[in-house]
C-alpha positions in Angstrom: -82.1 -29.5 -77.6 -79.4 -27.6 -79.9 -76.0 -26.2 -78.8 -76.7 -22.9 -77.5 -79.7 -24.7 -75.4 -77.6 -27.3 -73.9 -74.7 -24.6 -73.6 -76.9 -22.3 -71.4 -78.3 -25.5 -69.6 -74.5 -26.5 -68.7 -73.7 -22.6 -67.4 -76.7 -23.1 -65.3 -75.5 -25.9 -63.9 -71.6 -24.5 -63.0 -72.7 -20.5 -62.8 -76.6 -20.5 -61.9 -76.3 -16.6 -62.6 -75.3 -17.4 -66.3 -79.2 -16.9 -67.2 -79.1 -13.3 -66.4 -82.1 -11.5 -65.3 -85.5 -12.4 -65.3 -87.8 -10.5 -66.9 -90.3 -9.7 -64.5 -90.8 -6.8 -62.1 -88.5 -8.6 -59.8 -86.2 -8.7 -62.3 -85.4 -5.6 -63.8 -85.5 -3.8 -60.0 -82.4 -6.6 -59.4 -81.2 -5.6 -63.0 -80.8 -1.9 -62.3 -79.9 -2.2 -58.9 -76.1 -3.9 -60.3 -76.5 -1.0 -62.5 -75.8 1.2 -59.7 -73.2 -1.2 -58.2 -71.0 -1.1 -61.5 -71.8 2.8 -61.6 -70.4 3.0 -57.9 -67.5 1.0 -58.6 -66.8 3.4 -61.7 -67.3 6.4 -59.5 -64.6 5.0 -56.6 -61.9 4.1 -59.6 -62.4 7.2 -61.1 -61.4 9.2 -57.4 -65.4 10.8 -58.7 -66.3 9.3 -54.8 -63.8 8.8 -52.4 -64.8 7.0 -49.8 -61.8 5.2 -47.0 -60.4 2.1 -48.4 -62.6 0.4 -45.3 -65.8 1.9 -46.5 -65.1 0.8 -49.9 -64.5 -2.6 -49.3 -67.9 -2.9 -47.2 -70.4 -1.7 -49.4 -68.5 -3.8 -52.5 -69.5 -6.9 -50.0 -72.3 -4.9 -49.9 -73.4 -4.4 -52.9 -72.4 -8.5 -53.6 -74.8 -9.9 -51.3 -77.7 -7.7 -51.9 -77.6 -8.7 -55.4 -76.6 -12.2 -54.9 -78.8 -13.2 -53.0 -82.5 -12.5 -54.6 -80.3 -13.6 -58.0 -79.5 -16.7 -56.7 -83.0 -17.7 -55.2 -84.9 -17.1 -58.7 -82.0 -19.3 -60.4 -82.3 -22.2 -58.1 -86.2 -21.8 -58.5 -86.8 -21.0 -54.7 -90.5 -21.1 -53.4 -92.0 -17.7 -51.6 -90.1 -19.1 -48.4 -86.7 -19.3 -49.6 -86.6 -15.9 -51.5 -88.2 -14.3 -48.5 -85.0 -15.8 -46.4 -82.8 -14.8 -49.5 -83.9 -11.1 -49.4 -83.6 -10.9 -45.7 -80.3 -12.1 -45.8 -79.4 -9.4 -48.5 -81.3 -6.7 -46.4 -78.6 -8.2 -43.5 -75.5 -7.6 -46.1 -76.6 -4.2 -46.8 -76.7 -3.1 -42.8 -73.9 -4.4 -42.5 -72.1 -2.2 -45.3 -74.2 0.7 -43.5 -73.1 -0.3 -39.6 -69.1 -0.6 -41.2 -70.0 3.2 -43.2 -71.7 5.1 -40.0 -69.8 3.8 -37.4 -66.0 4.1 -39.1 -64.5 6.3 -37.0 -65.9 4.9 -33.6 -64.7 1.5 -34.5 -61.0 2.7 -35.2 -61.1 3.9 -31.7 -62.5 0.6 -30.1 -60.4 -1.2 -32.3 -59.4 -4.6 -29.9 -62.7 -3.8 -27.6 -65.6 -4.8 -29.2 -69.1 -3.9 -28.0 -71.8 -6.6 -28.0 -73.4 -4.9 -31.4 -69.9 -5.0 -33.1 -69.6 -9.0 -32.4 -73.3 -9.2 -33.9 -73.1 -7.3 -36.7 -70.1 -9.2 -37.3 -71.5 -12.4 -37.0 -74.2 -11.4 -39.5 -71.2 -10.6 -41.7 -70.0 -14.1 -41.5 -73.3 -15.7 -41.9 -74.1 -14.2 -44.8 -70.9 -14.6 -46.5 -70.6 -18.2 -45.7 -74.1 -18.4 -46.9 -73.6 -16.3 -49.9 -70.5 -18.9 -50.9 -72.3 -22.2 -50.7 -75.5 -21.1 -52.8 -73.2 -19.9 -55.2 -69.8 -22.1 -55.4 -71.6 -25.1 -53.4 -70.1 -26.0 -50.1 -66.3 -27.1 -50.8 -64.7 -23.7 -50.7 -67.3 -22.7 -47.2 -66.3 -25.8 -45.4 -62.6 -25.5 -46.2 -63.4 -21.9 -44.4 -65.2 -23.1 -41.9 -62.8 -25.5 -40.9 -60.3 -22.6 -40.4 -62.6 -20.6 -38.6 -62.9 -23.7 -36.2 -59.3 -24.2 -36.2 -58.9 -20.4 -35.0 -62.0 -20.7 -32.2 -60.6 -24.6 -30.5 -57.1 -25.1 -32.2 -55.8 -24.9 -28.6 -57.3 -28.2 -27.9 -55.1 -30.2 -30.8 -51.8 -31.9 -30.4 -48.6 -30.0 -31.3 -47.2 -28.9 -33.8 -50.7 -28.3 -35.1 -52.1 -26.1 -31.9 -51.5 -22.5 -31.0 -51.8 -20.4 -28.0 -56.0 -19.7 -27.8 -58.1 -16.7 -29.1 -61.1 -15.3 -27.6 -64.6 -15.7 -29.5 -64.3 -11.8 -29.6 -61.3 -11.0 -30.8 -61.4 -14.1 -33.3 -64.8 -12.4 -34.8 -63.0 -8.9 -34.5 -60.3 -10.3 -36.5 -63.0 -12.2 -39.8 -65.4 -9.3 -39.6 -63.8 -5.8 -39.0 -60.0 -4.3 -40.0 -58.3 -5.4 -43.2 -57.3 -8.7 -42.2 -60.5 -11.2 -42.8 -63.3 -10.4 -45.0 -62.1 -7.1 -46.1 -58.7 -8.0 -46.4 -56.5 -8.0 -49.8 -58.7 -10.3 -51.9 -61.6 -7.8 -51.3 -59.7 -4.8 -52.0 -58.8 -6.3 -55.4 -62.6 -7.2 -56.0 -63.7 -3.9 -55.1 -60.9 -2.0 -57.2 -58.9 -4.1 -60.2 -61.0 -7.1 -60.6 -64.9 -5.6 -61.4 -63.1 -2.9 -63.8 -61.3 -5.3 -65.8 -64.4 -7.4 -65.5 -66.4 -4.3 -66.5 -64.0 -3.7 -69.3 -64.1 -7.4 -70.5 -68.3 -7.0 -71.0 -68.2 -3.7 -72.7 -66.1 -4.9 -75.3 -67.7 -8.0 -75.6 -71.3 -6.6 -76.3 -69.0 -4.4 -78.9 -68.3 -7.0 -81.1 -65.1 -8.1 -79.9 -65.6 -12.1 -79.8 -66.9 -11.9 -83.4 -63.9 -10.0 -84.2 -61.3 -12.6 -82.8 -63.2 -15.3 -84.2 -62.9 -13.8 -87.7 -59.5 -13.0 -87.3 -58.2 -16.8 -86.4 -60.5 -18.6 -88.9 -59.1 -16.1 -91.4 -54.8 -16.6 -90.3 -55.2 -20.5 -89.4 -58.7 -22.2 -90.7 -57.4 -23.2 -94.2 -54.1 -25.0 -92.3 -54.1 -28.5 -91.6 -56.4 -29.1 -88.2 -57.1 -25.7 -88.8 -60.3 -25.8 -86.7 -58.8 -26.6 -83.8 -56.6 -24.6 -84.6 -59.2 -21.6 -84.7 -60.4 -22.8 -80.8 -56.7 -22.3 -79.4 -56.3 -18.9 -81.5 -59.9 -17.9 -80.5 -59.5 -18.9 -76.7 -56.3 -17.2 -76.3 -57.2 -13.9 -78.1 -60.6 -13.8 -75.7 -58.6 -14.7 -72.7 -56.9 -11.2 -73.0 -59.9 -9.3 -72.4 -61.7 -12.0 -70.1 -59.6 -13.8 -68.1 -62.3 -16.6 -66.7 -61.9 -19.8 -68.1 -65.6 -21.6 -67.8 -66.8 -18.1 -69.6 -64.3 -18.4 -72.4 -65.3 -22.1 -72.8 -69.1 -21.7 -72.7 -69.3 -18.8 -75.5 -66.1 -19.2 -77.6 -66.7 -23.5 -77.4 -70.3 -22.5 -78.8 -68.8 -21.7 -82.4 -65.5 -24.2 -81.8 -66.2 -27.3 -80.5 -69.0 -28.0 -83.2 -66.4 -26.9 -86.1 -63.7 -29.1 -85.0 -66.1 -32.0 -84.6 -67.5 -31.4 -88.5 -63.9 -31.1 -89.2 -63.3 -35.0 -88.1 -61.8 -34.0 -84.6 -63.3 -36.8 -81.9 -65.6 -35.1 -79.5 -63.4 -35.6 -76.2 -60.3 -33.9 -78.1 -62.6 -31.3 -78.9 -64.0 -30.4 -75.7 -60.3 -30.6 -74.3 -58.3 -28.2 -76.4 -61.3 -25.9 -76.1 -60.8 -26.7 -72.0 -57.7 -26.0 -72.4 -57.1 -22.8 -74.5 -60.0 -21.3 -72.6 -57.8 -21.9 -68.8 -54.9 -20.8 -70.9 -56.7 -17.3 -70.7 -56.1 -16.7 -67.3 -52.1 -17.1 -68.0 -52.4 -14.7 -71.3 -50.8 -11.0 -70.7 -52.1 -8.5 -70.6 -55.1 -8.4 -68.7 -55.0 -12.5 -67.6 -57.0 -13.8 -65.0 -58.0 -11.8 -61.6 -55.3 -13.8 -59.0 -52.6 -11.7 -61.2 -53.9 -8.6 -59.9 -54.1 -10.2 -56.2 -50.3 -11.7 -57.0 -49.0 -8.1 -58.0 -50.7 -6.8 -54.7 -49.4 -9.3 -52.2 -46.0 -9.5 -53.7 -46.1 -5.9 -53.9 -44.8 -5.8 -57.1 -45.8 -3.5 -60.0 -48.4 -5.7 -62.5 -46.1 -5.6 -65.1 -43.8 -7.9 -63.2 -46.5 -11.0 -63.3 -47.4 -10.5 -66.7 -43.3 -10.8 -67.4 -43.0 -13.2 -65.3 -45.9 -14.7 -67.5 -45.1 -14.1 -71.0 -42.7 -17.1 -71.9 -44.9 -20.0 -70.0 -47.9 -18.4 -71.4 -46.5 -18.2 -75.4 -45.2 -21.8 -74.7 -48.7 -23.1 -73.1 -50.4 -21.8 -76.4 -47.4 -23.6 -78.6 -48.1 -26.7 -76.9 -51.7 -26.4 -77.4 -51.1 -25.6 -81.5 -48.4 -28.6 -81.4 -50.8 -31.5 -80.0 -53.9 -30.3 -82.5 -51.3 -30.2 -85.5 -50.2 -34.2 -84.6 -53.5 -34.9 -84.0 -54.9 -33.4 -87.4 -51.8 -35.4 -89.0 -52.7 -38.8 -87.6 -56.6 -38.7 -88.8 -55.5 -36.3 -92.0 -57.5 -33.4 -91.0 -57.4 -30.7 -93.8 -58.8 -27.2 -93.0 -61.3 -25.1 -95.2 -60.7 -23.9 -98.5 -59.4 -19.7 -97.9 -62.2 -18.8 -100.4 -64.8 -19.9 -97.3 -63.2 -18.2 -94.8 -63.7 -14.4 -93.7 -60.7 -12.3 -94.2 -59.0 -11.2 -91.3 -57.6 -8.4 -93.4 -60.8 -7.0 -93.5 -62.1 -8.1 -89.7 -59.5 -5.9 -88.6 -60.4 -3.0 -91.3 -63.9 -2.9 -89.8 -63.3 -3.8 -86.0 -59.9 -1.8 -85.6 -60.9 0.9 -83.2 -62.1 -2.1 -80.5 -58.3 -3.0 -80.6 -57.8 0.3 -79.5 -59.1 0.6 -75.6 -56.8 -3.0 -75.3 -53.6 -1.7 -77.1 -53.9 1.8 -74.8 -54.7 -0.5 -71.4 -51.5 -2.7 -72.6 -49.6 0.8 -72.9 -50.3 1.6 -69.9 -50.1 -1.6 -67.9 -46.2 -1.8 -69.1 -45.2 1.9 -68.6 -45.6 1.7 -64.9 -49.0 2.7 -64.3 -51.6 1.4 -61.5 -53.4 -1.5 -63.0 -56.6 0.6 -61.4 -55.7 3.7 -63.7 -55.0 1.8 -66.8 -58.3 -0.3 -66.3 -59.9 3.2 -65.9 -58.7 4.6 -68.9 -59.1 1.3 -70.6 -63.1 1.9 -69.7 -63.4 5.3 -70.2 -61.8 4.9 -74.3 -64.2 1.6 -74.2 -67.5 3.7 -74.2 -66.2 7.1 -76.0 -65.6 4.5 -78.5 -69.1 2.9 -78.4 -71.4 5.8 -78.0 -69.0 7.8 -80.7 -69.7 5.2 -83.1 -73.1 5.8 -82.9 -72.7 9.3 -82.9 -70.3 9.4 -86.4 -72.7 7.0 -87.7 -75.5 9.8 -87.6 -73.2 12.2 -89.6 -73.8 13.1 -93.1 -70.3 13.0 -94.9 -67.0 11.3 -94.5 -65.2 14.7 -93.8 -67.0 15.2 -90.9 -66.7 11.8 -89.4 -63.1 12.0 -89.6 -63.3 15.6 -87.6 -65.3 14.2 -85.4 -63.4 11.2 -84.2 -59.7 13.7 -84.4 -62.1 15.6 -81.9 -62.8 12.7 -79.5 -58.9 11.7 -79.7 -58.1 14.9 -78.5 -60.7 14.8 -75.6 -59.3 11.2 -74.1 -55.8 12.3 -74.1 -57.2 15.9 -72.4 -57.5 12.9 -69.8 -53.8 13.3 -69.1 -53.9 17.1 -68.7 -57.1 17.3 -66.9 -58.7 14.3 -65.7 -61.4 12.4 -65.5 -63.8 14.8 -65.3 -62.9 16.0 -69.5 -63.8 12.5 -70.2 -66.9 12.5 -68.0 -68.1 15.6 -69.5 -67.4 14.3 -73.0 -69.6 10.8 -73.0 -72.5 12.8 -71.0 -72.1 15.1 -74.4 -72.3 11.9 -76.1 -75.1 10.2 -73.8 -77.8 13.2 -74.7 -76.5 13.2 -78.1 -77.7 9.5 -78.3 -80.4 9.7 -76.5 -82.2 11.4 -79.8 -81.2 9.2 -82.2 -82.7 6.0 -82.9 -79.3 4.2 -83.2 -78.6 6.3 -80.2 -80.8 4.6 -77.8 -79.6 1.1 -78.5 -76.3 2.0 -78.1 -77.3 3.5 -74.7 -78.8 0.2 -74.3 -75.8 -1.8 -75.0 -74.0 0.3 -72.5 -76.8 -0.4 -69.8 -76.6 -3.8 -70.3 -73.3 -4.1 -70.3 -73.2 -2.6 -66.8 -75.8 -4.9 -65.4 -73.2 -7.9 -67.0 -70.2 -6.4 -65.5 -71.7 -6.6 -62.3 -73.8 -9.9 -62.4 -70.5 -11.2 -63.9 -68.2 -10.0 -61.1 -70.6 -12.1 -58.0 -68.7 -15.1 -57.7 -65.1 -13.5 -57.8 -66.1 -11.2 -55.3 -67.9 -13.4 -52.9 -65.1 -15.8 -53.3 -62.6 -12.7 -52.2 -64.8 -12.3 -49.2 -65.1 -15.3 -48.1 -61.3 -16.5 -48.5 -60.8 -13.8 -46.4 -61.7 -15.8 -43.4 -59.0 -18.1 -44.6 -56.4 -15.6 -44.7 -57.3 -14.2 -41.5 -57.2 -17.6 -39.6 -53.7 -17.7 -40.9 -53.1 -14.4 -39.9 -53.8 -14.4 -36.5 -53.1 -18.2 -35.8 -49.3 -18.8 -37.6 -51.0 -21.8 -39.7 -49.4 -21.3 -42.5 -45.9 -21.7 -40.4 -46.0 -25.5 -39.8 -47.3 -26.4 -43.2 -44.5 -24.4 -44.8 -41.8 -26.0 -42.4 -43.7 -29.8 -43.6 -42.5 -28.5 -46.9 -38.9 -27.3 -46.0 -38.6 -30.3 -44.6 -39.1 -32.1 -47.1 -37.2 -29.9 -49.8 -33.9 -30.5 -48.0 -34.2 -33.8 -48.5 -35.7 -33.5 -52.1 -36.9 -29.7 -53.5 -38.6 -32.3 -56.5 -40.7 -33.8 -54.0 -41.0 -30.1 -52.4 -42.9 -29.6 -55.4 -44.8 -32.6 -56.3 -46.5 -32.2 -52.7 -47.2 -28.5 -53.6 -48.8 -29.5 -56.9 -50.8 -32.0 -55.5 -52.0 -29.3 -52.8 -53.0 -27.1 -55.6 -54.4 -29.6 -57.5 -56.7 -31.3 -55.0 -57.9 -27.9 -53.2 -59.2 -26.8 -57.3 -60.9 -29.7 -57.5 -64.0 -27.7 -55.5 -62.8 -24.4 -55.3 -62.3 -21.2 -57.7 -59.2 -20.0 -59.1 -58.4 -17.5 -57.3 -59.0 -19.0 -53.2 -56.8 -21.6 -54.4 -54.1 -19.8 -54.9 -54.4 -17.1 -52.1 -54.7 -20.4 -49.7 -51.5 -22.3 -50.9 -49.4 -19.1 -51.9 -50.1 -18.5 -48.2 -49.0 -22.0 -47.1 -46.5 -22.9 -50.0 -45.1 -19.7 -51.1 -42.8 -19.0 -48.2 -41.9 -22.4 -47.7 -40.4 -22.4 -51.4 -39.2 -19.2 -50.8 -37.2 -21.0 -48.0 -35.8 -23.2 -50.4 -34.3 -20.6 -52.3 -37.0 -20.4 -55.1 -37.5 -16.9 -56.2 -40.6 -15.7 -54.7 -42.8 -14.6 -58.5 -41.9 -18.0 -59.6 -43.2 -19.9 -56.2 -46.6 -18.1 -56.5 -47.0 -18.6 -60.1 -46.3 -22.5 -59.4 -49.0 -22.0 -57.4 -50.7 -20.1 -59.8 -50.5 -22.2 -63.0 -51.4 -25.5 -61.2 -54.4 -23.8 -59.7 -55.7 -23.4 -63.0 -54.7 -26.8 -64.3 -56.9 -27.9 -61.1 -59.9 -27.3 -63.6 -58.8 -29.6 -66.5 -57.8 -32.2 -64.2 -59.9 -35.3 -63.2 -61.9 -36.0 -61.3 -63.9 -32.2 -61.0 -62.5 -30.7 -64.0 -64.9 -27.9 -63.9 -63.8 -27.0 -67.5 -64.3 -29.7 -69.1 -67.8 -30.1 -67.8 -68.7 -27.2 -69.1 -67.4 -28.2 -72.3 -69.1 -31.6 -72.1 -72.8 -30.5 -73.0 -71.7 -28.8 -76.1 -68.9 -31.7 -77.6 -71.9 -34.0 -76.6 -69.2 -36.3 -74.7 -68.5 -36.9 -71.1 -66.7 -34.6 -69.4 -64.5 -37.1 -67.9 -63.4 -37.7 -71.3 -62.9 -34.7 -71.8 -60.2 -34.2 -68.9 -58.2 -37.0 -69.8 -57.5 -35.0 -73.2 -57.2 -31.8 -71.7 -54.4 -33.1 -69.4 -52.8 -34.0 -72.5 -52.9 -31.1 -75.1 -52.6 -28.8 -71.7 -48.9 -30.4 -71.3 -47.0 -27.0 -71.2 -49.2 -26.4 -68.1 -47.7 -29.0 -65.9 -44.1 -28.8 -67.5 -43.3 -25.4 -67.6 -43.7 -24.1 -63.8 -41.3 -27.0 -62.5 -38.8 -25.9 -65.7 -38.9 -22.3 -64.2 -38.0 -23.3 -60.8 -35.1 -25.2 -61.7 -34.2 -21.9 -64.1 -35.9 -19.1 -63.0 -34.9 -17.1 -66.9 -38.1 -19.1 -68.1 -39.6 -16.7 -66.3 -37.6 -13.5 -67.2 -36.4 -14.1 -63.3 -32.7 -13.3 -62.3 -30.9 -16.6 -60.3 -30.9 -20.4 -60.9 -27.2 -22.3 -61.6 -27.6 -21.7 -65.4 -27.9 -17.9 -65.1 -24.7 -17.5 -62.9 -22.8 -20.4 -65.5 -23.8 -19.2 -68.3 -24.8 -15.4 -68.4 -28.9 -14.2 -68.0 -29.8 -14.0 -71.9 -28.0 -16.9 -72.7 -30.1 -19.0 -69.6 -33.3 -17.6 -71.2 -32.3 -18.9 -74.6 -31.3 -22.1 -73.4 -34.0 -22.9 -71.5 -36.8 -21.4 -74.1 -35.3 -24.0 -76.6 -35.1 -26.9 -74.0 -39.3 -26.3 -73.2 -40.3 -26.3 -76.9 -38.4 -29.3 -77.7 -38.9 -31.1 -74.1 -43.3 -30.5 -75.3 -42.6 -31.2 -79.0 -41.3 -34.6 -77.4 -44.5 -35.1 -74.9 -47.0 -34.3 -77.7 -45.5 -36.4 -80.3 -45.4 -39.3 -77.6 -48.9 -39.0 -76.6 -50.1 -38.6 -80.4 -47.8 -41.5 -81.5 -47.4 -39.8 -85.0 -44.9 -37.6 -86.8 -45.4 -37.2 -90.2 -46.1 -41.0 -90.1 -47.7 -43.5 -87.3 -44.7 -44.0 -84.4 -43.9 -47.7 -83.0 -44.7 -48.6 -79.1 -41.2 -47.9 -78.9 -40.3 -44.4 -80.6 -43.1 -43.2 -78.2 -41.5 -44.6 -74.9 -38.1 -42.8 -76.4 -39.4 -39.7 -77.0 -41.5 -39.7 -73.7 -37.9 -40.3 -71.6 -36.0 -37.9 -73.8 -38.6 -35.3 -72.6 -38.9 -36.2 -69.2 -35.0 -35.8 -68.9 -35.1 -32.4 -69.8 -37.6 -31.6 -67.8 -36.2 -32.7 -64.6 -33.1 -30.1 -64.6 -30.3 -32.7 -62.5 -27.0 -33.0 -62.8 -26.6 -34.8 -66.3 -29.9 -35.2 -66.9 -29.6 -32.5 -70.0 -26.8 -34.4 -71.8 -29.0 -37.4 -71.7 -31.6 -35.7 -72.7 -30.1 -34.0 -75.8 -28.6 -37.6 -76.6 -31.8 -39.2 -76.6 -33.4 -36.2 -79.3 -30.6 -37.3 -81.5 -31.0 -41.2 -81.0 -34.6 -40.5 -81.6 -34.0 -38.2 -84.7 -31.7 -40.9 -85.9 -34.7 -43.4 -85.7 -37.1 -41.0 -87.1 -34.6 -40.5 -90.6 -33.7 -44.4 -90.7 -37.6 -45.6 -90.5 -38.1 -43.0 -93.3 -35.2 -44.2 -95.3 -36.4 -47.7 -94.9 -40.3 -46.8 -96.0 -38.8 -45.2 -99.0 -36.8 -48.2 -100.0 
């Protein structure tokens, strides 16, 4: 079995909808069926529909489980009993979506009174959700639900602190099923609006050519440097994280080309799979576009999006450094040389003949950073995505240069006619360009690419959104119970005692709930529980959630689960416990940065923190930019054990405490920290002085 084959065996394994759809009858009725979901969700961004925020949010789950299910019971190879159950079950999810749709208005009005058919069709809602979850994600994230849900129904009965007051079977089912506060709550409305457009976005310009583009590009900047493959893989990672933002994705078709190069550059196979691991989860932290839970951060913090992806920008630049620093030592140690330039492609010319895909993500970056709804800019982003694709293939049929060039100054002028007249000039435009296609040759499979890239987007977006759904119970048991209260004041507690142990015990929360949950529950469970309770302790509130948020991630590069790193495993050919152990390592920023930026919120473009008020807020952000790069040039060179030569037991151990010290952000614990970078500086020039004598 080759790479691609084991590849596509391992996505099975941790996405069993990474086959796609089957070719069958079966198949291409489910294949044009999320066709119509990703041209609903257009429609509803696009204010073409506009259906209540309610409405919308029930035929998204709507849409997810009538899809998911039949898709989910040909990839685990049901018999004619299980799919009959599975389309049943999706039948369910669609009346459900109908029941929420017909009867809107009456439920408002018996809104706390519940008829019998309102508990049942709720019930049906939880069933299948629940359901849903476990066929897809297995059943970690369901029975951490679950539990909730049976902490809300006969949490009355347990000792104090941990009891509350009692709810009735009705109005607990009222509160999971119905409103905005379970199932349909904020991590639905994300799915349904943000999420499946950037999602959307990501596919289009994938099928366009973007991956080969960003592959050319790093081979062409960083292939002929020392470790230069590996060097490509962090590049590569990164650049695809913009437009993807899901880690096991980035890994399993960017580690495809990668993690084979770096190995037939000399790299060992675990150190392969990790920095693969690890630039891919470094996706999710990479502005502008980064992972889904940013768009679910801005809208619970109700905070513009450009405030996460400031808030961002430094850890992320200073993950990816880290990254770069660990594969440099490491191609130092074994003398890893990169290719000769004359093999490489030239990334001049990748960027002369794949400029205009740039285009769609430098417009959505404009956009995101002047102050507009990420919903609009990912709307925009879409809409210059296929004027772009289906003009190509339009210029393409033209006879002569000078009309090419007047035809693309015409499009131009028709997307910015966006501004002045809406959506519909674009509309109007690519159906011009959809029957223009249609009679052309080239045309059609263009039109194809664009159909298939909406049945991606969609099949793509199932386990975000039924992971939104069904977190929703979560948040809801919290919502109506108070649970989130006497965790939080477990932490305060703590934190007045020791805010560093405050934060260890939040880490190790995040840490051990990602070990069998997604991304993005993770962090909507412990922002819930832990964000306040930092809050409490005087932590700004962006920097509490993205703690939360960065050790979430590092959840799937850390043993035992490492969900990453397994999917790496197949294609490195090494064990994907291996793996993690040198994920952890090259991923060092990820675990150092986030308790840096509490201590000095400026590491985070964040106003407060001692340093900031001593010092001035420029100066605090200079400072403490220059204490992370050393404090991880320090880590890296002690877990390599070289710099520019092999390093004794003890020049390690040095360099390990001289990190650690500025890491930790206590009273003194910089001076000793700078004094230790000079002692170990001093023994650095004095083993080299003795060499060359």
């Amino acid at each position: 079995m080759d790479n691609k084959e084991e590849a596509a065996v391992d996505a099975a394994v941790h996405d069993p909808l990474a086959g796609g759809f089957p070719q069958s009858r079966e198949g291409r009725a489910l294949f044009w069926l999320a066709v119509a979901f990703s041209v609903w969700q257009i429609a509803f961004a696009a204010h073409v529909i506009n259906p209540s925020s309610q409405i919308a949010r029930a035929v998204h789950v709507g849409f997810l489980l009538a899809l998911g299910f039949p898709l989910l019971a040909i990839a685990r190879g049901f018999g004619p009993v299980g799919r009959s159950i599975a389309y049943i079950l999706a039948a369910a999810g669609v009346a459900v979506a109908a029941y929420q749709w017909i009867e809107y208005t009456p439920l408002l009005l018996r809104a706390g009174d519940p008829n019998t058919l309102d508990l049942v069709v709720g019930c049906v809602l939880l069933i299948t959700v629940f359901v849903a979850a476990w066929m897809l994600m297995g059943p970690a994230l369901p029975i951490i639900a679950g539990t909730f849900f049976l902490y809300a129904m006969f949490g009355q009965h347990l000792p104090s602190p941990l009891n509350h007051r009692g709810y009735a079977f009705e109005q607990v089912i009222e509160q999971m099923s119905f409103g905005t506060e379970g199932i349909y709550g904020i991590p639905t409305y994300v799915s349904a609006t943000y999420i499946f457009l950037f999602i959307l976005f990501g596919a289009f310009l994938e099928k366009a050519g973007m991956i080969k583009l960003f592959t050319d590009v790093s081979l062409g900047m960083v292939g002929h440097r020392m470790g230069g493959a590996a060097k490509v893989s962090v590049l590569s990672s990164g650049l695809m994280g913009t437009i993807s933002g899901s880690g096991v994705a980035n890994v399993v078709t960017t580690g495809q080309f990668t993690i084979p190069l770096m190995k037939s550059f000399g790299y060992r196979s675990a150190f392969a799979g990790g920095v693969e691991a690890t630039s891919s989860m470094g996706g999710q932290i990479m502005p502008p576009v980064m992972g889904a839970v940013a768009f679910i951060m801005a809208e619970t913090l109700g905070v513009d999006y450009v405030e996460v992806v400031k808030a961002a920008l430094i850890p992320a630049i200073l993950y990816f450094a880290g990254a770069f620093w660990m594969v440099h030592l490491e191609a130092g140690k074994r003398d890893l040389r990169g290719l000769a330039k004359s093999e490489l492609p030239s990334p001049r010319k990748a960027l002369k003949e794949g400029w205009y895909l740039l285009l769609p993500l430098a417009v959505l970056v404009y956009l995101l950073f002047t102050g507009y709804t990420p919903l609009f800019a990912g709307t925009v982003g879409l809409s210059l995505t296929g004027l772009l694709i289906l003009g190509g293939s339009v210029a393409l049929g033209l006879p002569n240069q000078v009309l090419r060039v007047i035809f693309w100054i015409v499009l131009a002028l028709v997307a910015a006619a966006f501004f002045e007249f809406g959506i519909w000039a674009v509309l109007l435009a690519i159906a011009v360009l959809i029957a223009i296609n249609v009679f052309s040759k080239g045309g059609r499979e263009t039109l194809a690419l664009c159909r298939d890239s909406l049945a991606d987007g969609a099949r793509t977006a199932l386990p975000v959104g039924i992971a939104c759904a069904l977190v929703g119970v979560i948040i809801g048991v919290m919502t109506l119970t108070g649970a989130a209260t006497t965790f939080g004041q477990f932490i305060v507690g703590v934190g007045k005692s020791s805010l560093f142990l405050s934060l260890i015990l939040t880490m190790i929360t995040c840490i051990v709930l990602g070990m069998g949950i997604p991304t993005i529950p993770n962090y909507i469970i412990t922002s819930s529980i832990a964000g306040p309770a930092l809050l409490d302790l005087g932590v700004p509130l962006i920097v509490s959630h993205m703690f939360v948020f960065y050790f979430g991630i590092l959840a799937d590069l850390t043993p035992p689960v490492a969900l990453a790193c397994f999917a790496a495993a197949p294609i490195a050919k090494e064990s994907g416990l291996k793996i993690s152990f040198e994920a952890i390592k090259v991923a060092a920023a990820g675990f150092v940065v986030p308790f840096m930026a509490v201590y000095t919120p400026a590491l985070m473009l964040q106003d407060g923190g001692p340093l900031a008020a001593a010092i001035g807020y420029w100066p605090a952000v200079a400072y403490i930019v220059i204490k992370a790069l050393l404090a991880l040039s320090l880590w890296g060179v002690a877990v390599i054990g070289w710099l520019g030569r092999p390093l004794a037991i003890w020049e390690r151990a040095l360099a390990m405490v001289a990190g650690f010290t500025l890491i930790a952000a206590l009273p003194l614990t910089d001076e000793i920290g700078f004094a230790l970078v000079a002692a170990f500086g001093a023994a650095l020039w004095l083993g080299r002085k003795r060499a060359m004598a």
